[in-house]
Backbone as CSV, one residue per row, in Angstrom:
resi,resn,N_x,N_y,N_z,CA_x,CA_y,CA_z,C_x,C_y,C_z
1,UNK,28.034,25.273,103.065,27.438,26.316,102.245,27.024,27.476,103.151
2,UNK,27.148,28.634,102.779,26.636,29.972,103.236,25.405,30.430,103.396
3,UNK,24.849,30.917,104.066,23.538,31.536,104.102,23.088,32.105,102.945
4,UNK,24.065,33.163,102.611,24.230,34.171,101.060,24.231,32.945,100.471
5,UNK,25.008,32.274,100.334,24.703,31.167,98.595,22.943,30.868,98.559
6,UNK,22.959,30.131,100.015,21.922,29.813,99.854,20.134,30.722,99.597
7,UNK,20.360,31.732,99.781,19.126,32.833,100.434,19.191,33.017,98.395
8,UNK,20.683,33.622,98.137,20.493,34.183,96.910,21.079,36.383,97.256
9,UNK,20.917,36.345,98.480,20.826,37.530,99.006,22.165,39.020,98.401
10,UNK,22.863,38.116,98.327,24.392,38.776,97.981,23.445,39.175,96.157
11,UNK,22.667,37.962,95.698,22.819,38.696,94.272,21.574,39.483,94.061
12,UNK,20.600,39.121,95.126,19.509,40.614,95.047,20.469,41.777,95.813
13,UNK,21.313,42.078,96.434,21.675,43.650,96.711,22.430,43.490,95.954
14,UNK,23.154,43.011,94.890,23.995,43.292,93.587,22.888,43.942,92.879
15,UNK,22.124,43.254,92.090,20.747,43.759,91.521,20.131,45.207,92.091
16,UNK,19.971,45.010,93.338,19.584,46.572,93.482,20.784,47.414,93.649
17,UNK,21.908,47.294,93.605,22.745,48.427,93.587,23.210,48.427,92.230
18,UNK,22.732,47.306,91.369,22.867,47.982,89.960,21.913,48.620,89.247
19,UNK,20.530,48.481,90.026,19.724,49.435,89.238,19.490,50.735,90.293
20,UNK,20.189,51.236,91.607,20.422,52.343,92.007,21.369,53.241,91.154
21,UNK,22.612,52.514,90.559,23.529,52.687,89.771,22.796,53.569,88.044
22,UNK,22.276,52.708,87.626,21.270,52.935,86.725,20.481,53.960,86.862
23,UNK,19.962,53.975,87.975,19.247,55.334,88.070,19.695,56.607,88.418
24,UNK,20.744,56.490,88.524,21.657,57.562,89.027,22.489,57.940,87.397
25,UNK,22.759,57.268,86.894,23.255,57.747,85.450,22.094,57.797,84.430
26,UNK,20.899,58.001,84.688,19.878,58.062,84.000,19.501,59.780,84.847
27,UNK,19.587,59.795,85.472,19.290,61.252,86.608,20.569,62.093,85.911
28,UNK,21.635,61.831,85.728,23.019,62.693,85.238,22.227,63.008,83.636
29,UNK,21.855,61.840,83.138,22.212,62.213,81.873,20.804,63.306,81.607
30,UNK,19.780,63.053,82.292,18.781,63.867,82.358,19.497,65.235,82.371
31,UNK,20.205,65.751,83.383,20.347,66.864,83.406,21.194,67.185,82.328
32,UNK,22.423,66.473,81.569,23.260,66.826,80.798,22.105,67.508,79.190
33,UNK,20.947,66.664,79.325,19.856,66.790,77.998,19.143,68.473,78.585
34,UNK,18.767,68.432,79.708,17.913,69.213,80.038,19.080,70.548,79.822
35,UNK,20.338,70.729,79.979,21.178,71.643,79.834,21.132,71.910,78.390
36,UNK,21.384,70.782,77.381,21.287,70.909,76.100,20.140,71.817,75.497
37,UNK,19.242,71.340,75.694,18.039,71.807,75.617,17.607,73.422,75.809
38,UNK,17.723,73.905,77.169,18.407,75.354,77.547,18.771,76.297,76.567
39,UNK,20.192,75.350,76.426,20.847,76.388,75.200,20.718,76.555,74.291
40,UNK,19.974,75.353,74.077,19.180,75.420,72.435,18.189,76.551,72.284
41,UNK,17.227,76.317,73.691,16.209,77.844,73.846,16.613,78.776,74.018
42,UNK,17.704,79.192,74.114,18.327,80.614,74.566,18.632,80.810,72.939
43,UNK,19.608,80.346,72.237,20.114,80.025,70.982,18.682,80.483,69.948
44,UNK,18.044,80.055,70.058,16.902,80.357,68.831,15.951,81.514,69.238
45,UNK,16.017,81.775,70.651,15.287,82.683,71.094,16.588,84.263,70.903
46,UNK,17.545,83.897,70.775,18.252,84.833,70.229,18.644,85.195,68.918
47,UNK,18.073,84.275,67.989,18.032,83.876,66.722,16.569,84.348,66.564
48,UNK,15.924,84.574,67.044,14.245,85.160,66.775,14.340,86.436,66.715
49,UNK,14.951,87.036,68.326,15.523,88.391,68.237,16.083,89.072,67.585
50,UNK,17.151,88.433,66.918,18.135,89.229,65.496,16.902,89.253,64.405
51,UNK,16.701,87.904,63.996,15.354,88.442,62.809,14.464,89.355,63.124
52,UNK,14.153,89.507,64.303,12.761,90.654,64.603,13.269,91.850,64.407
53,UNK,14.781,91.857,65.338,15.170,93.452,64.563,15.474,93.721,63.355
54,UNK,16.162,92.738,62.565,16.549,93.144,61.047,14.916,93.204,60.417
55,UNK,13.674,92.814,60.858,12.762,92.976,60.134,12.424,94.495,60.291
56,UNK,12.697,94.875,61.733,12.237,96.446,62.172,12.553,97.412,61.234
57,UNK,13.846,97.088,61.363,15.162,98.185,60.933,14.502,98.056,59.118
58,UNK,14.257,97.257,58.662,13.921,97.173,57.028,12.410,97.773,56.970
59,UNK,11.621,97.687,57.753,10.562,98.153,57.464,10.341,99.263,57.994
60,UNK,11.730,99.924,58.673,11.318,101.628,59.072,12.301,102.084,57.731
61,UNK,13.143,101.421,57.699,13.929,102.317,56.308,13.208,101.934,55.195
62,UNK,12.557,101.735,54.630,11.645,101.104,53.777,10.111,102.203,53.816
63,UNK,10.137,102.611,54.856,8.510,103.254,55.409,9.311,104.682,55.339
64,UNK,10.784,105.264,55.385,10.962,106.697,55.465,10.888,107.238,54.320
65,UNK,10.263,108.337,54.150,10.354,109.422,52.728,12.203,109.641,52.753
66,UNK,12.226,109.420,51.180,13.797,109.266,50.437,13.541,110.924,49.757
67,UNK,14.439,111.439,50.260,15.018,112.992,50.306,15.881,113.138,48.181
68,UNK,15.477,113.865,47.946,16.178,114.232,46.241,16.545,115.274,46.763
69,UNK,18.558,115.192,46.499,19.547,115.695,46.859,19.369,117.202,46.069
């Protein structure tokens, strides 16, 4: 019998290189969310902007004296 059979050793650095593994696709997917996320804030924050101006633009044409031709 082997040292490794016996210690167990071979299957604790399996174990930790599967939860290095793990943490490393937990770190990816973080960023893939945190990107999502981003564009979502850019997206509605540009979606705030269009409403703020169409509110402008309606409440200055709305506020101008209408001229009889």
């Amino acid at each position: 019998m082997r040292l490794e059979e016996i210690d167990g050793s071979d299957a604790a650095t399996e174990r930790v290189k599967a939860l290095k593994d793990e943490a490393k696709r937990a770190k990816d997917r973080a960023k893939q969310v945190t990107a999502k996320a981003d564009m979502a804030a850019a997206s509605l924050s540009a979606q705030k902007a269009s409403k703020q101006a169409t509110m402008v633009r309606q409440a200055s044409s709305a506020s101008m004296p209408r001229s009889v031709g």
